[in-house]
N, C-alpha and C positions, 0 to 999 in steps of 0.2 A: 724909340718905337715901343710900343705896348706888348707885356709880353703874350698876349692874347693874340694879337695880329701875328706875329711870328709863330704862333705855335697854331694859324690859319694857313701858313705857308709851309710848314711841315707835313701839316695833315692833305695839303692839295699834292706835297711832290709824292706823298706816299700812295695815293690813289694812283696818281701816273706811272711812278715806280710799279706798281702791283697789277697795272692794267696794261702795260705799252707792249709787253711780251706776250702776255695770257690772252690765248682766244675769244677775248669777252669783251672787246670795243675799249680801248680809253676814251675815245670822242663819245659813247653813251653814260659813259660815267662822268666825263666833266662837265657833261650836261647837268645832270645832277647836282655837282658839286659846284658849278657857277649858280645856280640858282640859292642854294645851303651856303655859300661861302663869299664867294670871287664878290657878289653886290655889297655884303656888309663892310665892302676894304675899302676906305672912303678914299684913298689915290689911285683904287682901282676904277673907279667909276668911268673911267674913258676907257671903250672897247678896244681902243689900240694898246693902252698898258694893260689891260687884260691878256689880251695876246702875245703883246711880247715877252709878260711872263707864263706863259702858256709854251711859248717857245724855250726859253732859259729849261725847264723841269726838264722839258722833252731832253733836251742837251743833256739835260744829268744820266737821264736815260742810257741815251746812248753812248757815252763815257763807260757805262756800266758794261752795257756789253764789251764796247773794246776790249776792257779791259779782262775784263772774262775771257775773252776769246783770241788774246792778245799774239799765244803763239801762232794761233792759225793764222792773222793776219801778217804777223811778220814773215812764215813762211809766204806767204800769196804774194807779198811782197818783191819779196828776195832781199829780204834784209837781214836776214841766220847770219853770213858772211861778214857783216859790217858791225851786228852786235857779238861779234863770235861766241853766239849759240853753243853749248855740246853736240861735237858732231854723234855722240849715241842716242841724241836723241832725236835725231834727223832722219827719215827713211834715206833710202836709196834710191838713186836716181830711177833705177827702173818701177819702182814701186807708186802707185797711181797716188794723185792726192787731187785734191779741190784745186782749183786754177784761178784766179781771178778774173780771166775772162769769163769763165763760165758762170761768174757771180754780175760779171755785166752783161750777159746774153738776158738772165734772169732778170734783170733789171728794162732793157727793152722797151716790149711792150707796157706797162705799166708808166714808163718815163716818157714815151711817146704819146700816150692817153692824158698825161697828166697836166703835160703841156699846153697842148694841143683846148683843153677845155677847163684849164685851172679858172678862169672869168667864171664859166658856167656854175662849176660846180662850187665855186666858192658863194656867187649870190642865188643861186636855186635849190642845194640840197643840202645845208648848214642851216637844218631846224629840226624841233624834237622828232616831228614828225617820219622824217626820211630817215632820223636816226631810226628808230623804231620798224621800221621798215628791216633795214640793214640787220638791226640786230636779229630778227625771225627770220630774213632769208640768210642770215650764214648760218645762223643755227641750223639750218634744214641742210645748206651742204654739209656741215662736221656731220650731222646724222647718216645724212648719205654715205660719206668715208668711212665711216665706222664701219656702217652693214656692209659694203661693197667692197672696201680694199683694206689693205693690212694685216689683212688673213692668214698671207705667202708670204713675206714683201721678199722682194728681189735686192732690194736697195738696202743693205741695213746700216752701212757709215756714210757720213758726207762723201768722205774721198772716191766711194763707187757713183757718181752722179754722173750721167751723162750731159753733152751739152743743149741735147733733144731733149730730154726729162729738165735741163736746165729752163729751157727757152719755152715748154709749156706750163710750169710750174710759173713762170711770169706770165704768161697768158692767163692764168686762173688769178693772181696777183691782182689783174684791174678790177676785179668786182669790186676790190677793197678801196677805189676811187670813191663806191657810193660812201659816206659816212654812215659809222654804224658798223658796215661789214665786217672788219676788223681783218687788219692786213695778214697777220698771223694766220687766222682763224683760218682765210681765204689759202693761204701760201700752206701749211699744215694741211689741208684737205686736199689742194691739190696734189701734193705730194705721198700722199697716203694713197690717194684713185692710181697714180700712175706706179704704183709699187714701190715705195721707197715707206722704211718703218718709221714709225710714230718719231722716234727720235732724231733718227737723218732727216727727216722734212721737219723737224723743230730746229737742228742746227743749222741748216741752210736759210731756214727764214730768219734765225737771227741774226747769222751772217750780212746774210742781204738787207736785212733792213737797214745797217749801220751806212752805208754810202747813200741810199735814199732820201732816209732822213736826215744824216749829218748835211746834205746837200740841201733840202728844203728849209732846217733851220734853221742853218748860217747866213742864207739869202734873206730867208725873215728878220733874222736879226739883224741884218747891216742895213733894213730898211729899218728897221725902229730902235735905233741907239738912240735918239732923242730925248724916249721915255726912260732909261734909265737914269733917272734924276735920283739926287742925296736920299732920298726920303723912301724911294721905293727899292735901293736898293738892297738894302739888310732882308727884307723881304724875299728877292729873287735868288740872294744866296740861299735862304735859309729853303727854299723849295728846291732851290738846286742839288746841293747837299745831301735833302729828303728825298730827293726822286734820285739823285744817285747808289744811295746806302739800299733802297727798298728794292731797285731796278733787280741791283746786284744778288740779291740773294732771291728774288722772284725767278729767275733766271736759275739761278744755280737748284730752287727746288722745283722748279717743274721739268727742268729737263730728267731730275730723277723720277718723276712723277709719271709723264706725258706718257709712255709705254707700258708701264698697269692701269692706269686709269680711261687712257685712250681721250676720243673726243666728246662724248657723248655727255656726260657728265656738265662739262662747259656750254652743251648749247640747252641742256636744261636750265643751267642759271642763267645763259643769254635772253631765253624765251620767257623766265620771271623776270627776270629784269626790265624787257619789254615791258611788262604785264604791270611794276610797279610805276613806270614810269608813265605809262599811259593813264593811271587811276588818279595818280599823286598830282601832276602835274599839267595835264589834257585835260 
């Protein structure tokens, strides 16, 4: 394989990496980047091995978080005991922490919408168009969040979340059905309106995102193993790889970021982004 082609599969996991966390849409940016990229990869040319390496990055993604957030999940677990953990570094029973239910209450609504109208939304709102849409109306909610909440927040770690605060933070979650909205973006503002700080509504939705998507990709993928043929694969590693290494530390700098900078910033670049993409390509 050419090393021009492989160094096409770096540069798409690194978009993914850089966008699946950050409030700025991955689905408006690989719009982009299918049109720049994904057409000139002559085993890409069939919209199913597009997708199913479209699904692989996303995986590297979410690897990324895991593993960033790996003690939390093994506490939510209750796996501390079986990996024997340092118990100094284990709160105390009485001491509150994140629950894993409270990460599937969050989940809910959004799982029940997604279901329920994945036919829909798969051949009615996967075009630039609707992207475009998405990307200016969540820009408009992170604006909203900004001005209105995070002023006080009540909420300042994951482990203070309620299971109320849990379960409408996924109710604000399904905007992110429309493409474009950006699931973060949606989850992060909701979480900022109902008083939890910039940072605790950044690590719950990373949180959360990890069972959502590990659960939509893996389904994706066990329908299109087919396409992993000799020829495409070196490819899907090589975006795999890049969207894990990019995830990784996109994650580890905006969670430093998200609480000086806030939202506002990110839907200025969502609302150019809009703007380039409607000129360049509309």
């Amino acid at each position: 394989m050419e090393f021009l082609t492989i160094l096409k599969a770096i540069i798409l996991g690194l978009v993914e990496g850089l966008t699946e966390f950050a409030p700025v849409s991955s689905t408006g940016h690989m719009i982009i980047v299918d049109d720049m990229w994904l057409k000139s990869v002559e085993f890409l040319e069939s919209k199913y091995v597009a997708n199913t390496f479209k699904v692989v990055v996303q995986l590297g993604s979410i690897l990324a978080s895991v593993i960033f957030f790996k003690d939390r999940f093994i506490d939510m677990l209750g796996l501390g005991r079986w990996l024997n953990k340092n118990d100094s570094k284990q709160q105390q029973p009485n001491q509150s922490r994140l629950k894993l239910t409270q990460v599937i209450v969050g989940l809910i609504p959004a799982g029940v919408l997604g279901v329920l109208f994945e036919d829909y939304i798969d051949e009615n709102l996967f075009s630039t168009n609707t992207v475009l849409i998405g990307l200016v109306l969540g820009a408009i909610l992170m604006i909203i969040a900004d001005l209105f909440g995070g002023k006080r927040p009540t909420v300042n770690t994951v482990d203070q979340i309620t299971y109320k605060q849990a379960f409408t933070i996924g109710l604000i979650q399904c905007f992110s059905l429309w493409p474009g909205f950006s699931r973060s973006g949606a989850t992060i503002s909701g979480g900022v309106l109902i008083g939890l700080s910039h940072r605790a509504a950044a690590d719950f939705t990373f949180i959360m995102a990890v069972p959502i998507m590990a659960g939509a990709s893996l389904i994706s993928l066990l329908k299109n193993l087919e396409y992993f043929t000799i020829d495409a694969l070196p490819f899907f590693i090589a975006g795999f790889i890049s969207a894990f290494v990019f995830a990784y530390l996109s994650i580890r700098f905006f969670l430093k970021l998200i609480n000086k900078v806030k939202l506002i910033p990110f839907a200025i670049y969502r609302i150019v982004l809009a703007a380039v993409i409607y000129f360049v390509f509309l």
